[in-house]
N, CA and C atoms as a LAMMPS dump frame, in Angstrom:
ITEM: TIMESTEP
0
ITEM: NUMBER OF ATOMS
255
ITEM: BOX BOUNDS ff ff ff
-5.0000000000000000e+02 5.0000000000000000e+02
-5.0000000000000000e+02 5.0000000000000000e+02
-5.0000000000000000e+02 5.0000000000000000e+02
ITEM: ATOMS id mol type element x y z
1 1 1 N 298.924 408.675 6.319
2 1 2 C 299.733 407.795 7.139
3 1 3 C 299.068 407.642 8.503
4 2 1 N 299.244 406.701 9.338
5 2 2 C 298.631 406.192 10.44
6 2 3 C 299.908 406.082 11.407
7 3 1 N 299.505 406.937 12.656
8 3 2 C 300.356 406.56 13.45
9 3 3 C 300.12 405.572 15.184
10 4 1 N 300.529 404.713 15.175
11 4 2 C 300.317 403.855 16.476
12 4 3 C 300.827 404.58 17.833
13 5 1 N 300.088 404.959 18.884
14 5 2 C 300.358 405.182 19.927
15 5 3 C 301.053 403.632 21.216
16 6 1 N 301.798 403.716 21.681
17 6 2 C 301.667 402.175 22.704
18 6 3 C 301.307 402.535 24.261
19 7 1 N 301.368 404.028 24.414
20 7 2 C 300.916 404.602 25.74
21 7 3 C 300.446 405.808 25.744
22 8 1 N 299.38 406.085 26.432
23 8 2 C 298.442 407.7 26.485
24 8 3 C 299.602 408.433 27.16
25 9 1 N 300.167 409.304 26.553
26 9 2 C 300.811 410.345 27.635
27 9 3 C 300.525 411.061 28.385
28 10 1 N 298.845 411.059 28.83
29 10 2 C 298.52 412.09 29.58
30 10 3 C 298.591 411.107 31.048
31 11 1 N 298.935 409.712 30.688
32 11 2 C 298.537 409.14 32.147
33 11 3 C 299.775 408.651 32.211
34 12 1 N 300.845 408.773 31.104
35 12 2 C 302.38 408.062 32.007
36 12 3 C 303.179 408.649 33.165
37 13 1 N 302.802 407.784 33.859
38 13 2 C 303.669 408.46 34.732
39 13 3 C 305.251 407.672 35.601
40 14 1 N 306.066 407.681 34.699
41 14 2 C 307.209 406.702 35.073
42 14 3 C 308.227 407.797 35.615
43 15 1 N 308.179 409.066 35.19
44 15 2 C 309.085 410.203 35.306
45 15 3 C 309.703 410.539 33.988
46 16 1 N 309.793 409.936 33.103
47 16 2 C 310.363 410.422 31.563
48 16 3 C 309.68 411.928 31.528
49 17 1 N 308.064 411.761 31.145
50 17 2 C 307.965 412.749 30.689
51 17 3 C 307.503 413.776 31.603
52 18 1 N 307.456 413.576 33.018
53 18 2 C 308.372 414.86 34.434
54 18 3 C 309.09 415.142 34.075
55 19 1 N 310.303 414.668 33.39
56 19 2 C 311.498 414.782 33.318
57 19 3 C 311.703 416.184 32.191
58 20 1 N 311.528 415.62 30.974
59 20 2 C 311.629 416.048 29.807
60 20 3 C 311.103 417.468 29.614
61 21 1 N 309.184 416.647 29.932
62 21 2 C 308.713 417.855 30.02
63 21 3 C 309.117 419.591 30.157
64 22 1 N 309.237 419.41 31.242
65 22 2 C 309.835 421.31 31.852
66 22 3 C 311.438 421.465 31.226
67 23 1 N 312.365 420.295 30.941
68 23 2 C 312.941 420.558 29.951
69 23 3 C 313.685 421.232 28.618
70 24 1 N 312.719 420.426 28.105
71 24 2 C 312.581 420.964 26.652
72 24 3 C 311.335 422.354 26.675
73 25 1 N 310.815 422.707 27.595
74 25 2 C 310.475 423.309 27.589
75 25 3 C 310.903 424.764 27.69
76 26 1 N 311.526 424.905 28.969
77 26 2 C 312.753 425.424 28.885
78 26 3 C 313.743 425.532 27.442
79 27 1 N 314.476 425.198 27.312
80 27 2 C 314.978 424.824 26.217
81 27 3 C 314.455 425.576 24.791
82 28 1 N 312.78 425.126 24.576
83 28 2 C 312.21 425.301 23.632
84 28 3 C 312.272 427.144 23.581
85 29 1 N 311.573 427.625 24.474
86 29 2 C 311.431 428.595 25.536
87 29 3 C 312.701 429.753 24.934
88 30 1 N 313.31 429.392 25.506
89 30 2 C 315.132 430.228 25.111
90 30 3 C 315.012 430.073 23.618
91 31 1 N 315.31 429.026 23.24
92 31 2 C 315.461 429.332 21.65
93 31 3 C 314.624 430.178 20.646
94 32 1 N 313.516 430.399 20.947
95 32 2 C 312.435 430.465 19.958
96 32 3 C 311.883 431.759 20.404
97 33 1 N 312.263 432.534 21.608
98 33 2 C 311.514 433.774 21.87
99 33 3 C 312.199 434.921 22.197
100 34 1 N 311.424 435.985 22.123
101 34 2 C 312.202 436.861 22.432
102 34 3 C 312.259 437.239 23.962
103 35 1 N 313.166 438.155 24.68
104 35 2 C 313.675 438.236 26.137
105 35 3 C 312.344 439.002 26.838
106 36 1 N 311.367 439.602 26.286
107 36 2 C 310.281 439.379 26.967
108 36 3 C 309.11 438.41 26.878
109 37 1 N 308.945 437.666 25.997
110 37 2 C 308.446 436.763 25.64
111 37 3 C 309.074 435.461 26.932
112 38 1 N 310.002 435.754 26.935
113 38 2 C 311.109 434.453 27.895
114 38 3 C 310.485 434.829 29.374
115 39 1 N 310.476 435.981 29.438
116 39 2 C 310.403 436.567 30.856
117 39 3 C 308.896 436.652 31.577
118 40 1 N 308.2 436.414 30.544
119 40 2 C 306.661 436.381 30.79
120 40 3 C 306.439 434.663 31.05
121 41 1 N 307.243 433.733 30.132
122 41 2 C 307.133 432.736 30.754
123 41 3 C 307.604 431.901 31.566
124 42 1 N 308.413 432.785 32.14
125 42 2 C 309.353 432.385 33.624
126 42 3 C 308.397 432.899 34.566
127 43 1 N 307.795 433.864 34.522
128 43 2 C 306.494 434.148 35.72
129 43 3 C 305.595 433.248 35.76
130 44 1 N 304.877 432.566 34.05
131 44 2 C 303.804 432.339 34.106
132 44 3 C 304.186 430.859 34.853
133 45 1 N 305.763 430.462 34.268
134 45 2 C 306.151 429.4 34.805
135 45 3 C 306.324 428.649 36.294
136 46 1 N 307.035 429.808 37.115
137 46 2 C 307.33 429.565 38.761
138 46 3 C 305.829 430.009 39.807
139 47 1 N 305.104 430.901 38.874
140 47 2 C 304.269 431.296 39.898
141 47 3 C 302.354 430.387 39.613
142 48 1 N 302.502 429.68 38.455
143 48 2 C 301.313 428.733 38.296
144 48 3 C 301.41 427.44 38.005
145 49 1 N 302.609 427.621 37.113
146 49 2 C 302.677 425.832 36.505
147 49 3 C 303.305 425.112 37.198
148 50 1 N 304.483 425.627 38.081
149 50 2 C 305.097 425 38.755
150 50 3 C 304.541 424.162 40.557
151 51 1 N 303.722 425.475 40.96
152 51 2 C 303.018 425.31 41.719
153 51 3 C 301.739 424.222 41.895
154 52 1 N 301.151 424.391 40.402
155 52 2 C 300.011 423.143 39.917
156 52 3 C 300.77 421.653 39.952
157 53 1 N 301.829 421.56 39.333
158 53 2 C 302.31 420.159 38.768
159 53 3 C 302.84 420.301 39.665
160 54 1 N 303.561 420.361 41.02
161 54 2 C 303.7 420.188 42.557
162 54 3 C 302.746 419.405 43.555
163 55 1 N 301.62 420.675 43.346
164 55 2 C 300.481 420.117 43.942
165 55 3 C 299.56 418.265 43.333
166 56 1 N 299.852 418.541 41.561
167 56 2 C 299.196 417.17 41.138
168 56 3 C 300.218 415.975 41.624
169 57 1 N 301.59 416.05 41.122
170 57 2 C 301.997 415.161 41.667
171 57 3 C 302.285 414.394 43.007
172 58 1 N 302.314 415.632 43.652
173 58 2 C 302.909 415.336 45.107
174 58 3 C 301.5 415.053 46.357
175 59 1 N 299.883 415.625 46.052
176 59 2 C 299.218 415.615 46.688
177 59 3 C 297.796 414.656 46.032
178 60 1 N 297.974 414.69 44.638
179 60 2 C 296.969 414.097 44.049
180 60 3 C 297.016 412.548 43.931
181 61 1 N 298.468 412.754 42.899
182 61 2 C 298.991 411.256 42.678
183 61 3 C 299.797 410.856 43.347
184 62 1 N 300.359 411.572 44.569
185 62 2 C 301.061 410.752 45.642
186 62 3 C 302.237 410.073 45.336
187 63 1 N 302.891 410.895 44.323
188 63 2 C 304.559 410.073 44.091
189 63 3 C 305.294 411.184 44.263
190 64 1 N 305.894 411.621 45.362
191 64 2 C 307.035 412.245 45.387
192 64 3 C 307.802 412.577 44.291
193 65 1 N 308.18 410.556 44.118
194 65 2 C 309.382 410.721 42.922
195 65 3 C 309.537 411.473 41.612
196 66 1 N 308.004 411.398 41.294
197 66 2 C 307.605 412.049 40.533
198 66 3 C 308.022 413.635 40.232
199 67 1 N 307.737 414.169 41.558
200 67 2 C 308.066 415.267 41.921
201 67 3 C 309.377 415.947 41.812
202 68 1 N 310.442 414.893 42.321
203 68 2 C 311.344 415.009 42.35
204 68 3 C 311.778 415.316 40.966
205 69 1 N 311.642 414.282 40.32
206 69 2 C 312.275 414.355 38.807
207 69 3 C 311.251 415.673 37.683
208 70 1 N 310.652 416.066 37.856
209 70 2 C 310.164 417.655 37.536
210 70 3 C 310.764 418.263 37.686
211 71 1 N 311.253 419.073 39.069
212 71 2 C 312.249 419.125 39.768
213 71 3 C 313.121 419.414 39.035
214 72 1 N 313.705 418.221 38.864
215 72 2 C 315.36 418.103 38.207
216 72 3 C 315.353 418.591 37.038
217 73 1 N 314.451 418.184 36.116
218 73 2 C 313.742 418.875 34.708
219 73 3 C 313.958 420.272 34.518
220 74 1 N 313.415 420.613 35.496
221 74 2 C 312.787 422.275 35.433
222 74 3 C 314.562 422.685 35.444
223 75 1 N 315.675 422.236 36.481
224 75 2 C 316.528 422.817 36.944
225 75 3 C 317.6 422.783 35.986
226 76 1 N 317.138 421.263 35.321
227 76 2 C 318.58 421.24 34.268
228 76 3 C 317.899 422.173 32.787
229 77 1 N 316.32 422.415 32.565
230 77 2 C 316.175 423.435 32.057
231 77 3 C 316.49 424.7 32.306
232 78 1 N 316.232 425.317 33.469
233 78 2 C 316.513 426.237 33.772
234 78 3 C 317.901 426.607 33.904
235 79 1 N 318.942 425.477 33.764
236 79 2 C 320.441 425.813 34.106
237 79 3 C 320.916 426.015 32.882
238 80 1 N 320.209 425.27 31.642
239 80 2 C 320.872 425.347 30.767
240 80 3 C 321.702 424.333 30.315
241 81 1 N 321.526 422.766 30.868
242 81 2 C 322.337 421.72 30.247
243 81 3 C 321.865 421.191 28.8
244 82 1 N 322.87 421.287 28.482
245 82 2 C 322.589 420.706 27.013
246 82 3 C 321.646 419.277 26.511
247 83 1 N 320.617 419.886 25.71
248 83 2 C 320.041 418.969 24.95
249 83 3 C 320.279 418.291 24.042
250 84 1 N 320.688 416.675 23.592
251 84 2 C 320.845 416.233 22.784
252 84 3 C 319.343 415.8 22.185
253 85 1 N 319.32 416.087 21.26
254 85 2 C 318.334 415.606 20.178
255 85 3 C 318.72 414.643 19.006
């Protein structure tokens, strides 16, 4: 089977997948691991990734908004709002 792409995701940058991203990641994260497994990637999370995708968005590519909505991502991951799938 063949599948059609209509946009590179490594270069969208509208905020969807800021958004989602840290997310479902989150999300993914909790479900699937165990409480040190979780806890190793809450370090690896606040103290590199978060810091990097800060710095790319906010200093590289120069959209705040961008920023912002990561941000919100990370928080409604991290809070725990429900994912509909």
């Amino acid at each position: 089977s063949k599948v059609w792409h209509k946009y590179k995701s490594a270069v969208r940058l509208d905020g969807l997948i800021q958004y989602w991203g840290p997310r479902l990641r989150f999300y993914l994260e909790k479900k699937h691991t165990t409480k040190l497994q979780y806890l190793s990637f809450l370090l690896f999370f606040f103290f590199v990734h978060l810091p990097m995708a800060t710095a790319y968005y906010g200093l590289w590519v120069r959209k705040p908004n961008l920023v912002k909505k990561y941000y919100k991502g990370t928080w409604d991951g991290l809070t725990g709002k429900e994912v509909t799938l």
